[in-house]
N, C-alpha and C positions, 0 to 999 in steps of 0.2 A: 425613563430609560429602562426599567426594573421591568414596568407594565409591557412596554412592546416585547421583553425579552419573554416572558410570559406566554405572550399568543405565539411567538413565531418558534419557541426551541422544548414544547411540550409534547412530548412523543410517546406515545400510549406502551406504557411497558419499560421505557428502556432510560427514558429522560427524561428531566425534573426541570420545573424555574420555578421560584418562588418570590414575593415581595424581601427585602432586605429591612432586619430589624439593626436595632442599634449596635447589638454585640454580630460576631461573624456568623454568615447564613451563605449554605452550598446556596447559590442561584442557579446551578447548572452540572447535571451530570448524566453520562452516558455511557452505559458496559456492553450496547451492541446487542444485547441477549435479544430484542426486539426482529434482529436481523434485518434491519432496518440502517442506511446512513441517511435518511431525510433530515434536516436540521444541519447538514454537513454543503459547503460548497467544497470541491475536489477539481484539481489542477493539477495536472501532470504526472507522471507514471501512469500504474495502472493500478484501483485502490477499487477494495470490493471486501465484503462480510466472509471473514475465513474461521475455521474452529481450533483453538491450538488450546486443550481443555476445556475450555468455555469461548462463545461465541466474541471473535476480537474485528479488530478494523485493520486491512493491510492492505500495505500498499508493497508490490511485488516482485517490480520491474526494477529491480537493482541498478540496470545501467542509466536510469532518467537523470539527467541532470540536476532535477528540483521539482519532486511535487509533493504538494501540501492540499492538508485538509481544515479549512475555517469553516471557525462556527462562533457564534454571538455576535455582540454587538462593537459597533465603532467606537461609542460612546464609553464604554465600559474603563476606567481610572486603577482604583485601587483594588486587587484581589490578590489572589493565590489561586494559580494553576498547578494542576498534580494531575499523573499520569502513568502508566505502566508501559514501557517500552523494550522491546526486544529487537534490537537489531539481528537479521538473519540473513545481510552480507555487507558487508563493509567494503568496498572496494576500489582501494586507494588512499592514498597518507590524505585527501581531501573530503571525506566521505564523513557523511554524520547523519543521525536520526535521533530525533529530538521535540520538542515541545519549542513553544513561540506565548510569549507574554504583549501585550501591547500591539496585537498587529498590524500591521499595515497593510496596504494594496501590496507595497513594495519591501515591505523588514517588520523590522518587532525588536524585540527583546527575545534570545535564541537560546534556549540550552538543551547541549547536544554533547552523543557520544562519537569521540572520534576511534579511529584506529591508533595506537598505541601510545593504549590504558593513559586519554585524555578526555577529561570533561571539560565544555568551554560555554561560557559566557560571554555573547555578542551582542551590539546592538548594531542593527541593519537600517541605514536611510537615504537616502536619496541615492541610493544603487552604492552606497561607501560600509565596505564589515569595518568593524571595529571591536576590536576582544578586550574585552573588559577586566576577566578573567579570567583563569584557566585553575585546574588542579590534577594531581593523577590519581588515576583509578583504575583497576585493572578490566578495560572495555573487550569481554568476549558475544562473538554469535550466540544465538541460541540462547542467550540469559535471559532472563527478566532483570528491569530496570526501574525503581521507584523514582523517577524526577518530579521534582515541586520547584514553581519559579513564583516569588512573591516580588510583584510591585507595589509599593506605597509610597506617594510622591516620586521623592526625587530616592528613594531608597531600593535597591534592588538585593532580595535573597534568594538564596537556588541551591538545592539539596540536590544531591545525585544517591541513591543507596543500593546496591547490588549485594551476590553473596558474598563479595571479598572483602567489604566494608562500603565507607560511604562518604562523600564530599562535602568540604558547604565552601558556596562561593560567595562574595558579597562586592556590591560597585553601587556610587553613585551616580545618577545622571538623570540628566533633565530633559533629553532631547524626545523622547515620545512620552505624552502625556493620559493618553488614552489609547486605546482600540482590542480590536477584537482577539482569538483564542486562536491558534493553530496548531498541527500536526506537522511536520516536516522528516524528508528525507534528502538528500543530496550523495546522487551515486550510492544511494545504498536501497538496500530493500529491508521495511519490519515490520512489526506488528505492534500494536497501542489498543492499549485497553482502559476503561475504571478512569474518565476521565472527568473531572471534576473541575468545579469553577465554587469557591469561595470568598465573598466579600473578606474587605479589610474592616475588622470594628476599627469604630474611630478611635481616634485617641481619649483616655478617661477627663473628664473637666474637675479639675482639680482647685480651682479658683471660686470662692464664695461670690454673693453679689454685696454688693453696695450697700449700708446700711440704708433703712429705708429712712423716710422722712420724719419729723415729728407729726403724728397725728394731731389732727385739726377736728374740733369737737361742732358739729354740723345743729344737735338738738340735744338735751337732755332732759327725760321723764324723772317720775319717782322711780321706775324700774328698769329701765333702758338706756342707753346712749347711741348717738350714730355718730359714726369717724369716718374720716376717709385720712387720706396722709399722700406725702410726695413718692413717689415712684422709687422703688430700688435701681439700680443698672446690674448688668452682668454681661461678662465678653462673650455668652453662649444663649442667653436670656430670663431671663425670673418667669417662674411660672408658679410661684404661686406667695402668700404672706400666712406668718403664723403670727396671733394678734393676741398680747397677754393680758391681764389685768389684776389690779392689787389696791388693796387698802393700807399699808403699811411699806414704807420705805424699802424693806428687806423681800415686801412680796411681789411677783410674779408667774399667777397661773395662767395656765395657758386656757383659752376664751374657745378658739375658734379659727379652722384654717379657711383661708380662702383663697381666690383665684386672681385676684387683682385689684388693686388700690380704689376701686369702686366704692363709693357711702356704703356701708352697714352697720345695722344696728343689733346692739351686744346687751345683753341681761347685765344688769350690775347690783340687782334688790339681794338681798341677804347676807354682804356685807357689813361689821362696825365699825368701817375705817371713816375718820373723819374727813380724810380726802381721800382720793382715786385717782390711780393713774392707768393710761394705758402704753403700751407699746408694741413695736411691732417689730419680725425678724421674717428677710426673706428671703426664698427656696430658689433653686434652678432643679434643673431636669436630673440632674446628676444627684442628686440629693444634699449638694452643698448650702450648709447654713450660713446666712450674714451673725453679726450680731445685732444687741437688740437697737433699735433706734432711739433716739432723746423722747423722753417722757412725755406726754401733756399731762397734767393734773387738774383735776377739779374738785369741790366741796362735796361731801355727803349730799345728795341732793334733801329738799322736803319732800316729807311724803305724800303733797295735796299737788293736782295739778297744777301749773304755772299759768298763772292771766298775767298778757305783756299787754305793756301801757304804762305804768308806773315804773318811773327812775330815782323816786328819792327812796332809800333808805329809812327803816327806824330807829329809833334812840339805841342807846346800847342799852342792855336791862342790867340792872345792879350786880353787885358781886355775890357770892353765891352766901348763903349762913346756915351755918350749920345747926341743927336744930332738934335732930334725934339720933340716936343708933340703933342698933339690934343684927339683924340678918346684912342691912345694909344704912352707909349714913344717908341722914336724911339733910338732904339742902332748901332752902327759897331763896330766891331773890326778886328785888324792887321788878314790876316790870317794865319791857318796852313801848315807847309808844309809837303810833303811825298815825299819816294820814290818813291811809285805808284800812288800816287796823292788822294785827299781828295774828299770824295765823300759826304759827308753830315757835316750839322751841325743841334748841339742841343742846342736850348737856353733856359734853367735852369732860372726858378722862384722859390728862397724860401718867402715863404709869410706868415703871420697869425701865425706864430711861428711853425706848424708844417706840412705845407701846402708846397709840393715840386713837381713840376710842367714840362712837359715838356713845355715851350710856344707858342716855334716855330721849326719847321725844314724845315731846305732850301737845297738847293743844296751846293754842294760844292763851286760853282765859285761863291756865295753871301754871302756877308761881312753885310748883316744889314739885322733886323728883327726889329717886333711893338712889343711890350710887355705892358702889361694892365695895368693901371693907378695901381701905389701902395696906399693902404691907411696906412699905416704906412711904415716905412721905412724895406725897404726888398733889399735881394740879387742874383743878376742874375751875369752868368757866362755861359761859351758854351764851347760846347764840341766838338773835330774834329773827324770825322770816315773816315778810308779810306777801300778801298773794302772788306778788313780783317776782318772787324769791328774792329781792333786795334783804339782805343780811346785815347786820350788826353785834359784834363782839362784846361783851363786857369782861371787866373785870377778872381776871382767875385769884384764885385765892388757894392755898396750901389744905389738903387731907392730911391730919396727924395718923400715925399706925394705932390702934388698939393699945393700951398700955405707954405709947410713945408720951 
């Protein structure tokens, strides 16, 4: 609708159409200076380029029963029409010159100045007026007149401002839903200038989406993972997911935005957290945030690539013993065994009550690792992987504090 407006009402000089963004954008304006009406159909009276200061559009033939000048499109719904009008004869308690919202072959949305000091609000169809509403204002010849008529839906508003003050009118209705832009005079003769057409921004989307889904863990490397998750909703659309990720219960950094619930794969290497989680929160167009969606978690991964094939598990490896101090306490324990043999360990720090750690990872064929001085009493325990990543836990066993 925007784009035909475009080719058909661009007129070198004098008038403008442009595409329509989200917030309000003039689509159409015209001050004649071109001395030009092309872009204009014209019916009745007599209506031609006059100078009254600046180059205007007038129609002149006071006694005409009804002639008008359209311009835009049928199609055209929600806008705001604004207009400068000066009536320069009025004549008769029936007589007006005015501006047209919605228009028709046969009516519109009308607002027009009558003879005495009335501004009215009609809507015209199927050959039937109907006054919607009225106000008074002091309507002289020879003035200038600021009219604006806003459609939005079913919502009608219409400003009238002259020098003696200014009106506002306001009516619901439903019965024209769309159409084009008009000039009008009946029994009267004037002049219209600075005529403009502005979209209606839509209304702001106020509603967040849907939380999204629990993310579903598709691979995971020593340094990667790939998620995809179930889809957010929103009454306007999601456009896009913000994807966090954390090692400790309390955390969530934000990873990476993206564009839709598509597999991607996320850095997760230089973490201590003995598990991971991820989640996810998702965007609409308006900037509305869900909140976060249910967690997946997963183990620290090993640091050695994963060879699948193997589903048994190793032994647990012993409890931990303590065995030296200094900078840090020193642990071993008994190890685990496998059928394909053990390729990693993880030695597990809970600390600070909610503080869970990887502290160390060694190879498979070492039995002792340092772990950092507790300051209250906390719990380590280690974990066996063998090239499956099949894991097995052993034993935890209490860190006394220095001196404890």
């Amino acid at each position: 609708m925007w784009t035909a407006l475009a080719a058909a009402l661009l007129l070198t000089g004098t008038a403008v159409a442009v595409a329509p963004s989200a917030s309000a954008a003039v689509v159409f304006a015209h001050d004649f200076e071109g001395g030009t009406t092309a872009g204009w159909q014209l019916t009745g009276g007599q209506w031609g380029i006059s100078t009254d200061g600046s180059r205007v559009l007038r129609q002149s033939r006071g006694g005409a029963t009804s002639a008008r000048a359209t311009a835009g499109e049928a199609g055209w719904a929600g806008y705001t029409l604004s207009a400068r009008v000066k009536p320069t004869s009025l004549a008769g308690s029936s007589a007006a010159a005015g501006i047209v919202a919605r228009s028709t072959t046969d009516g519109g949305y009308t607002l027009v100045l009558r003879p005495g000091d009335r501004v009215e609000l009609t809507r015209v169809a199927a050959g039937q007026r109907t006054v919607l509403a009225t106000s008074t204002l002091a309507v002289r010849t020879g003035r200038w007149y600021d009219l604006s008529l806003r459609a939005d839906g079913d919502q009608l508003l219409a400003t009238v401002t002259g020098a003696a003050g200014s009106a506002t009118l306001t009516a619901t209705d439903a019965t024209l839903s769309a159409g084009a832009i008009a000039l009008v005079t009946e029994r009267a003769a004037a002049s219209f200038d600075d005529v403009a057409v502005d979209t209606v921004p839509p209304p702001r989307d106020a509603q967040p989406p849907s939380l999204p889904g629990r993310p579903e863990l598709l691979e995971v490397t020593p340094t990667t993972a790939t998620i995809t998750w179930p889809a957010a909703t929103d009454d306007v659309g999601v456009t896009g997911y913000l994807v966090y990720f954390g090692g400790q219960f309390y955390e969530d950094y934000f990873l990476r935005q993206v564009t839709s619930n598509a597999p991607v794969t996320l850095p997760i290497g230089g973490n201590t957290g003995a598990n991971y989680h991820f989640s996810v929160r998702a965007l609409d167009a308006a900037g509305n945030m869900s909140g976060f969606g249910s967690r997946v978690n997963f183990p620290h991964p090993p640091g050695v690539p994963r060879v699948p094939g193997d589903t048994t598990a190793p032994t647990a490896p012993g409890a931990p013993v303590v065995t030296g101090s200094g900078p840090g306490t020193t642990i071993t324990w008994a190890p685990a065994t496998d059928d394909t043999g053990i390729v990693e360990y993880h030695v597990v720090h809970s600390f600070n009550i909610d503080e869970v750690r990887v502290r160390a990872i060694v190879p498979g064929d070492v039995t002792t690792a340092a772990v950092a001085p507790a300051s209250t009493p906390n719990q380590v325990w280690v974990i066996a992987y063998d090239a499956a990543w099949n894991a097995s836990r052993g034993p935890s066993v209490t860190l006394t504090p220095a001196g404890g």
